[in-house]
C-alpha positions in Angstrom: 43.1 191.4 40.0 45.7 193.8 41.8 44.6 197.2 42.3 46.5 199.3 39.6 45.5 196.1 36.9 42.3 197.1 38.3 42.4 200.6 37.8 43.7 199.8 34.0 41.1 197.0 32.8 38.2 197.1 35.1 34.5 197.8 33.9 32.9 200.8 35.2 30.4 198.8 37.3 33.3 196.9 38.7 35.0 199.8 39.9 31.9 201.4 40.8 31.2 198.8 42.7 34.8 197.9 44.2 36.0 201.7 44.3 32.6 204.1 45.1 30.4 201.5 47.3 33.2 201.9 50.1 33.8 205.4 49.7 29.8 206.0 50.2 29.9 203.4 53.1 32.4 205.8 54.4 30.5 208.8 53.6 27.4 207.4 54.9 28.9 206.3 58.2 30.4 210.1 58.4 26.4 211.5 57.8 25.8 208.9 60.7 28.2 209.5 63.4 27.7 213.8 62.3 24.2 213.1 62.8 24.8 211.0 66.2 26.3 214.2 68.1 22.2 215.8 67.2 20.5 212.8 67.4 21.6 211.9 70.9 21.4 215.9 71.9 18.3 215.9 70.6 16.9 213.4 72.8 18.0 215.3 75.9 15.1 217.8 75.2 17.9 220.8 75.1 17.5 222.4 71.9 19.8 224.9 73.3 22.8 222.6 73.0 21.9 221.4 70.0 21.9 225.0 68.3 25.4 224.8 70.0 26.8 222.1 68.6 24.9 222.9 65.0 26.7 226.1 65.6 30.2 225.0 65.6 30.0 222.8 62.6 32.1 225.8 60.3 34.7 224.9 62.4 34.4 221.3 61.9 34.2 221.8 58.1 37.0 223.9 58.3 39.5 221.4 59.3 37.8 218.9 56.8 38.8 221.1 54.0 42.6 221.4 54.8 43.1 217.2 55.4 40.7 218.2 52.2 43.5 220.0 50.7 46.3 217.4 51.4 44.7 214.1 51.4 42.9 215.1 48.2 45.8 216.2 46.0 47.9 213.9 47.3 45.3 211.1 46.6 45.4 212.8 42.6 49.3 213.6 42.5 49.9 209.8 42.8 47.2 208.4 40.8 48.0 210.3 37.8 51.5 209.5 38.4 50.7 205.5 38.5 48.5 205.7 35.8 51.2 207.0 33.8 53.7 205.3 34.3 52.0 202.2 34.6 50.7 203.4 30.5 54.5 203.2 29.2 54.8 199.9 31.0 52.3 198.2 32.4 53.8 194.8 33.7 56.0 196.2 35.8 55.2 194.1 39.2 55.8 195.7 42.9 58.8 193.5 43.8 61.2 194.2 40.8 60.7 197.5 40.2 60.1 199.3 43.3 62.2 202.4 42.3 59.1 203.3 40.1 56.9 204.4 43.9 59.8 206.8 44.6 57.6 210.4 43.5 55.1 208.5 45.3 56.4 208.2 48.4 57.2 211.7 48.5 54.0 212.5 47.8 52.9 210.6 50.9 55.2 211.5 52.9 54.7 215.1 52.7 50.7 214.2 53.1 51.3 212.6 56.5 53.9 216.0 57.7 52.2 218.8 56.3 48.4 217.9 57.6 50.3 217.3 60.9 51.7 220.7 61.1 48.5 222.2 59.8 46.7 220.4 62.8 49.2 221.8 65.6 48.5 225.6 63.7 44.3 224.7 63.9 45.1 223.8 67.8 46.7 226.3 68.5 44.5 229.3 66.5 41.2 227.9 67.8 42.0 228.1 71.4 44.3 231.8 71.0 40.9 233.5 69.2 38.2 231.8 71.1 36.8 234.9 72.3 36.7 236.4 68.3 35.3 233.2 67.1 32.3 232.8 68.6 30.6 235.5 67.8 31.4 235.1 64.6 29.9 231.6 64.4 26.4 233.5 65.9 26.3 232.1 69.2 24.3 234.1 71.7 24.7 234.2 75.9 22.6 230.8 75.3 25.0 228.9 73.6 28.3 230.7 73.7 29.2 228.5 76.7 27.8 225.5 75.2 29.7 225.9 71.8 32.8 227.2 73.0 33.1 223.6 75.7 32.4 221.8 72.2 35.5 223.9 70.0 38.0 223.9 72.6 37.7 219.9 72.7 37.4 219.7 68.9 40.6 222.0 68.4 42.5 219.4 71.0 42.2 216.6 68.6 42.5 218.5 65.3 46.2 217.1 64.5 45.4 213.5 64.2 41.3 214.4 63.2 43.8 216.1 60.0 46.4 213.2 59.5 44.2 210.7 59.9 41.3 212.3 57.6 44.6 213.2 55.0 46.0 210.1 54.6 42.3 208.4 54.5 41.8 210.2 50.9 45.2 209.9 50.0 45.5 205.8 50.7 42.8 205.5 47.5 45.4 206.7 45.0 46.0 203.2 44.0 42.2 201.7 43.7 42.1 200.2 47.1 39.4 201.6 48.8 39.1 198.6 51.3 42.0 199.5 53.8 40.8 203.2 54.2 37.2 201.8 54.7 38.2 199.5 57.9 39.7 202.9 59.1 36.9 205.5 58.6 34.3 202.5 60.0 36.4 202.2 63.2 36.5 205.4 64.3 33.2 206.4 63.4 31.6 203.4 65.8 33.8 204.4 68.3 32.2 207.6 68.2 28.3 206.5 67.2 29.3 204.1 70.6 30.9 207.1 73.0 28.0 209.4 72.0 25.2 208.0 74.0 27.8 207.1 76.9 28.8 210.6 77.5 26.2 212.8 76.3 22.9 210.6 77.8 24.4 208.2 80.3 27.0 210.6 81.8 24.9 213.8 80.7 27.6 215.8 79.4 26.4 217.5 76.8 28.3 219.0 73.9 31.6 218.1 75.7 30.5 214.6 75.6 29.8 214.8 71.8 32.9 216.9 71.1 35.3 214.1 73.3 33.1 211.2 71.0 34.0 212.3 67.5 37.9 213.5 69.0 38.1 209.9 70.2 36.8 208.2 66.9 39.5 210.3 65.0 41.9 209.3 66.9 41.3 205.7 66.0 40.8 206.1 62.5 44.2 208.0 62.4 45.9 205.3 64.4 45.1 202.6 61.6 45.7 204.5 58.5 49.4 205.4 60.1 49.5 201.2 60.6 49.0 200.8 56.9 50.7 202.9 55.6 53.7 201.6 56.5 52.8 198.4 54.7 52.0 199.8 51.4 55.1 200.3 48.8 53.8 203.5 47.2 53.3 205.9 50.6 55.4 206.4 52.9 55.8 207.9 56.8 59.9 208.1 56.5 61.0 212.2 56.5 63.7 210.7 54.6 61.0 210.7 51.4 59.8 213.9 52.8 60.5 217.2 50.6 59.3 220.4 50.5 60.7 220.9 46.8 57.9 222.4 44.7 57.4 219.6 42.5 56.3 217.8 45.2 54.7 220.4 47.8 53.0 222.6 45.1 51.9 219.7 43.5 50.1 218.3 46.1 48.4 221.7 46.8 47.7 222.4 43.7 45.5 219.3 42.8 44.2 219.4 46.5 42.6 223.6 46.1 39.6 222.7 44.4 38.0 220.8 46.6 39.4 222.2 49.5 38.5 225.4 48.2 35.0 224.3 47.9 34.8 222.8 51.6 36.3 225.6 53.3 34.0 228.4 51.9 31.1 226.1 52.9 32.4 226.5 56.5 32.0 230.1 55.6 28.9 229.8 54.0 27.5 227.5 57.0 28.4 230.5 59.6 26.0 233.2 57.1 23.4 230.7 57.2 23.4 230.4 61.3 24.1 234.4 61.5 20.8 235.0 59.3 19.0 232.0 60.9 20.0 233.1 64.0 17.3 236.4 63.7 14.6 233.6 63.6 15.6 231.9 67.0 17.4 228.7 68.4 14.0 226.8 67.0 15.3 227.6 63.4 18.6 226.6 64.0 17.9 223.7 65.5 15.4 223.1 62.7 18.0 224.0 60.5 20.3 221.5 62.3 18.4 218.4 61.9 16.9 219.1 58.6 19.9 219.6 57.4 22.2 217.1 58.6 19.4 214.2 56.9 19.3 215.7 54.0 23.5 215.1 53.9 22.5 211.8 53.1 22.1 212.3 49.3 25.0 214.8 49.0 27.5 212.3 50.5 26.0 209.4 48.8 27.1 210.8 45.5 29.9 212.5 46.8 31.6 209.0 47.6 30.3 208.1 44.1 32.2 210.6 42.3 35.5 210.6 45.2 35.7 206.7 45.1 35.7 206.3 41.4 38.5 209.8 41.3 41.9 207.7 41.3 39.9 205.8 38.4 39.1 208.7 36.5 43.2 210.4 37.4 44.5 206.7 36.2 43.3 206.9 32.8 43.9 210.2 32.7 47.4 209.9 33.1 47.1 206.7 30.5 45.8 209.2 27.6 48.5 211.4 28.3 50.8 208.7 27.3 49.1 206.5 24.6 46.4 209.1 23.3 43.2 207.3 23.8 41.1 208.6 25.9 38.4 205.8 25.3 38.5 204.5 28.8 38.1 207.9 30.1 35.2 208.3 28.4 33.5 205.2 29.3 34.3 205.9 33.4 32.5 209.5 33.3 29.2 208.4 31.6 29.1 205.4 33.7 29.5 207.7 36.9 27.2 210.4 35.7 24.5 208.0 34.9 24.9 206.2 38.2 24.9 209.7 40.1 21.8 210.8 38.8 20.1 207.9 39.4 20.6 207.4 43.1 20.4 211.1 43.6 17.2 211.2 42.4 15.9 207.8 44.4 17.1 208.9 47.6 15.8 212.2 47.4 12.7 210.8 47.1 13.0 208.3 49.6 13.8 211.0 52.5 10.8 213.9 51.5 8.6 210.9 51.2 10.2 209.6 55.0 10.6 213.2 56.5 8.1 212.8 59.3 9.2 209.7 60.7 13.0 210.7 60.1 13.3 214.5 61.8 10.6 213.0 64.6 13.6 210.5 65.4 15.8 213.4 65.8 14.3 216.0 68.2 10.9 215.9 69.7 10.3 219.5 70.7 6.7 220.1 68.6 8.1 223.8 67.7 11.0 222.4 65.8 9.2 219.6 64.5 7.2 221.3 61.4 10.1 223.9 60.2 12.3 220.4 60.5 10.8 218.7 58.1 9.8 221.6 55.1 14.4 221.9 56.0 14.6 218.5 54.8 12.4 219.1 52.0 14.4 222.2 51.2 17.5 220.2 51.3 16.6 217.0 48.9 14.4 219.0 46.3 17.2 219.7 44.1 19.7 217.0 45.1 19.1 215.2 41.3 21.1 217.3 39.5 23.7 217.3 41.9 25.2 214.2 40.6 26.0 216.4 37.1 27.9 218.8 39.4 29.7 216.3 41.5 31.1 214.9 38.5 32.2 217.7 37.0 33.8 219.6 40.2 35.7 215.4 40.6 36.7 215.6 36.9 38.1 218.7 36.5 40.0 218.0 39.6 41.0 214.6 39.2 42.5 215.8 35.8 44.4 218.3 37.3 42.4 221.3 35.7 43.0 223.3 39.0 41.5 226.6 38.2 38.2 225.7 36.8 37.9 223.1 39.4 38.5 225.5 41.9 35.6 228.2 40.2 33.6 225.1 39.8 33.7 223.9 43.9 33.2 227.2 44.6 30.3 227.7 43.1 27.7 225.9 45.5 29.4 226.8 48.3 29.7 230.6 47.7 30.1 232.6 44.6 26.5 231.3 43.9 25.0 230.3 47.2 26.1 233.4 49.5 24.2 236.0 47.1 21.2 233.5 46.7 21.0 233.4 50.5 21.0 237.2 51.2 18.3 237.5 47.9 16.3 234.6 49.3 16.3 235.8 53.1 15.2 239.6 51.8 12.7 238.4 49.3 10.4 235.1 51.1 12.3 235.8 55.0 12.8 232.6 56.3 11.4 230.0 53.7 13.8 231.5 51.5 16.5 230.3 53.8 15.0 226.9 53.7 14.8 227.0 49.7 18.0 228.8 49.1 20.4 225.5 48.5 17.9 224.2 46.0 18.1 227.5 43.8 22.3 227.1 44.3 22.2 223.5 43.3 20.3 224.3 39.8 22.5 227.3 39.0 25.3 225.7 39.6 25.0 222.2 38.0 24.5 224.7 34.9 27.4 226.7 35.6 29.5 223.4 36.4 28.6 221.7 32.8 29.7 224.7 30.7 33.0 224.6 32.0 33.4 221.1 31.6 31.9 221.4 28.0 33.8 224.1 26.9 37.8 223.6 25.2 40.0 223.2 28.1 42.6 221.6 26.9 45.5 221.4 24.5 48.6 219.7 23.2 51.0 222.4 25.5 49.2 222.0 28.8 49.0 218.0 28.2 53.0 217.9 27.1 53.4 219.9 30.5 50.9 217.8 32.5 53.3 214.8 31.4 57.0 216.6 32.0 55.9 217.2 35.7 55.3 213.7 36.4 
């Protein structure tokens, strides 16, 4: 079975299993090698320099959510576009009717140009505003130096970390998950590999992990540019590339939500740190381990929801043509059902684990207990995430742009950035630890009233299908 038959006839655990398990392998391995750069610094003994590098990561999120941005809604612009086309003629085979990939290849190719030039812009603004940056971030004298070594090496390799992360989500669009996979694996053991080399063998420190993840990008960007000159529906040639607004705006339309989402949490990650920062380096390092385990659920159902997207954007585009929207049905109860499930298992599985698990991490006895009640803080809530996953992918992946956008934003600021400062004045630092929880519930309830509620009609699917 091709990918796009794939896509079309499938069952739900098939493409659970063919589209999402890679996409949470990839996931996964991204927790890992994240967790490598403090697993490894951790083991030095310095809890300075892991407070550094912990301190740095709204940077790091920040150039996630513009390869966020393009890889995304290109990933969505060409997936409803296949499934729509594929709808009013589905036998149409690669070899004889080629001409049908040409929006798609524009698509891609303005993927692969615009994440480039927004990686040059990120080079070149990190290193010019240093000095404004860091403070903002929360560094102290302590771990300024430490932090600044780390984002100056990290801005370096932000072009191909943003083409590379781009046309990773984008190279999904037509149900083959596989080829990205082989990517996002190679890069991240170059880096899982180069961490221990550099930061414990050669003891340098944050530069060492910094250099580690910049080198592992650079891999995984090399391969995805190899295949995507081998696939017929993307493209590298600027002679597909167009800035025309059918194309561009498209792109960055369907790519705002969840870019939206990531980048406030960048934002939201730097008011954490500045409030956690009153309660030492010990909380922040605290913060920093217990927080980057409990990613594990998060990104488990994350690659749920992301892997099974192009699915859910295919037969999207299908009902716009024939009207049924039985298939779409069928792929979003499946998913929600699965989401819940392994949110809840896994959640259980690290609070049950989380002596063991932060003790692997760091073994300074200050950070130890406020590591673990982190860890608990992070996973106690993490079941009902699924629900909200699902709906922020959905209203995305159906091009619903606003209410996708309200609905990423949600957990990562319009809810959690009050519930943080209310938290923080009313329990002090426990209500730190707790404050994601309280976001998660209010906004899985938020999330499932928009989805719920009338959202679309006969004019805004006529236009959905004219602009394809």
């Amino acid at each position: 079975m091709n990918d796009e038959k794939k896509l079309r006839e499938a069952s739900v655990g098939k493409l659970l299993l063919t589209m999402s398990l890679p996409v949470i392998l990839v996931m996964t391995m991204n927790v890992i090698y994240n967790v490598a750069d403090v697993f490894f610094m951790g083991r030095t003994g310095d809890t300075i320099q892991v407070a550094a590098v912990s301190l740095a990561g709204p940077v790091f999120t920040a150039i996630s959510a513009l390869n966020t941005l393009i890889g995304f809604g290109g990933c969505t612009a060409i997936s409803i576009a296949l499934g729509s086309d594929s709808a009013s003629s589905p036998d149409q085979t690669d070899d004889t009717h080629i001409h049908r990939y040409a929006k798609s290849r524009q698509y891609s190719s303005f993927v692969v140009y615009a994440s480039l030039f927004l990686g040059i812009l990120v080079l070149i603004l990190v290193l010019a505003f240093m000095p404004y940056l860091l403070p903002l971030l929360g560094t102290d004298a302590q771990t300024m130096p430490y932090t600044r070594d780390y984002l100056t090496i990290l801005a370096i390799g932000a072009p191909w970390m943003l083409v590379g992360g781009a046309m990773g989500n984008t190279l999904r669009a037509d149900g083959d998950t596989k080829t990205a996979l082989i990517g996002v694996l190679s890069g991240n053991l170059i880096n899982i590999v180069l961490d221990p080399i550099l930061i414990s063998v050669l003891h340098m420190g944050a530069k060492g992990a910094a250099i580690a993840t910049v080198c592992g990008n650079l891999v995984s960007c090399l391969w995805m540019l190899y295949v995507t000159r081998k696939k017929p529906a993307f493209s590298l040639s600027l002679k597909d590339l167009t800035l025309k607004k059918e194309i561009s705006l498209k792109v960055l339309s369907l790519g705002i939500p969840m870019a939206a989402g990531t980048l406030l949490m960048s934002f939201a990650g730097a008011f954490g740190n500045n409030l956690m920062a009153s309660y030492g380096s010990t909380a922040i390092a605290a913060r920093a381990v217990g927080g980057k385990v409990g990613m594990i659920v998060p990104m488990v159902i994350m690659g749920i929801c992301m892997g099974i997207q192009p699915a859910i954007s295919y037969a999207y585009g299908m009902k716009l043509k024939s009207g049924d929207g039985k298939r779409l049905s069928s792929i979003l109860k499946g998913t929600g059902l699965c989401s819940v499930l392994v949110g809840t298992l896994l959640s259980l599985v690290l609070i049950l684990l989380r002596g063991p698990l932060v003790s692997s991490f760091i073994t300074d006895p200050a950070v130890l207990p406020l590591g673990k009640t982190m860890l608990i803080g992070s996973c106690i809530a993490q079941p009902v995430y699924g629900i909200y996953q699902l709906a922020s992918t959905y209203l995305q992946a159906v091009g619903q742009v606003k209410k996708a956008t309200i609905t990423s934003l949600l957990r990562q600021g319009i809810v959690y950035i009050p519930v943080l400062y209310i938290m923080e004045a009313l329990f002090g630092l426990m209500g730190l630890v707790y404050a994601s929880a309280i976001t998660d519930v209010l906004s899985t309830v938020i999330a499932a009233f928009l989805v719920l509620s009338p959202f679309s009609t006969a004019k805004t699917q006529l236009e959905a299908v004219s602009s394809l």
